[in-house]
N, C-alpha and C positions, 0 to 999 in steps of 0.2 A: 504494500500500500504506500502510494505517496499522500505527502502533506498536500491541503487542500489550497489553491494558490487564493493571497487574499482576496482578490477580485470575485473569486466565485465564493468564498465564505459570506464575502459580503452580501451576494445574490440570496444564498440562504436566508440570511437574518434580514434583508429588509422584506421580506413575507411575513415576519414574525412579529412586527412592530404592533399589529393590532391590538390590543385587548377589551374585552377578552376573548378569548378564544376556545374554542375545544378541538382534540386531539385529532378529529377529521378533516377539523377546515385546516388547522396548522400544516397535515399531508397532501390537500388537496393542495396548499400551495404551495409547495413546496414541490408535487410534482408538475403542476402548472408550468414553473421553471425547467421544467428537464431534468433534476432530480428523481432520484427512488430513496428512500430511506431503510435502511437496511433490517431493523427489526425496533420495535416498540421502544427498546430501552435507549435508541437513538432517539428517536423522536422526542421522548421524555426530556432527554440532555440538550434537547434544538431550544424544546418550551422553559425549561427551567434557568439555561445557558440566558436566552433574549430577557424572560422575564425578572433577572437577576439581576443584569447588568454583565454582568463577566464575560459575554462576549461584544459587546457595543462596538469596540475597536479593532480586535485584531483574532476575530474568531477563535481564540481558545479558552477553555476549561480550568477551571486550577487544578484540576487533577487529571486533564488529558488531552488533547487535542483533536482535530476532526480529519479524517481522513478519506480519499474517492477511493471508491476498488475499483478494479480492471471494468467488472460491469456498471458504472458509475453512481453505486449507490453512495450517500452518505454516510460513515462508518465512524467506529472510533478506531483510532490511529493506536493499534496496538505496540509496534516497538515504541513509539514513544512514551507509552507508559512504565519503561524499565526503571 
């Protein structure tokens, strides 16, 4: 998996800006974009990440970062959580 470049991080969170929101409009927009999101516990960390703050700027997590897989889901970016 690579790191997700910030330009597309960006694209993520400015879908998220709404609130409030629930967990199906947050995917539909999110695939609106040409995103897929990889499983549930991504999605959770898209809506908890914007409604935080913690990603407002530079797309990442305090405890991990966001990452595209080869099929361009949304992911978390496992080697960098070493």
């Amino acid at each position: 998996m690579t790191r997700v470049p910030e330009e597309r991080q960006r694209l993520v969170l400015s879908v998220l800006s709404v609130e409030p929101q629930t967990r199906a409009e947050v995917a539909r927009r999110v695939m609106k974009r040409g995103y897929r999101i990889a499983n549930a516990n991504v999605l959770g960390l898209l809506m908890g990440c914007e409604r935080n703050g913690w990603a407002a700027k530079d797309g990442t997590h305090p405890d991990t970062t966001w990452a595209l897989t080869p099929a361009g889901e949304v992911a978390l970016d496992q080697a960098a959580q070493s």
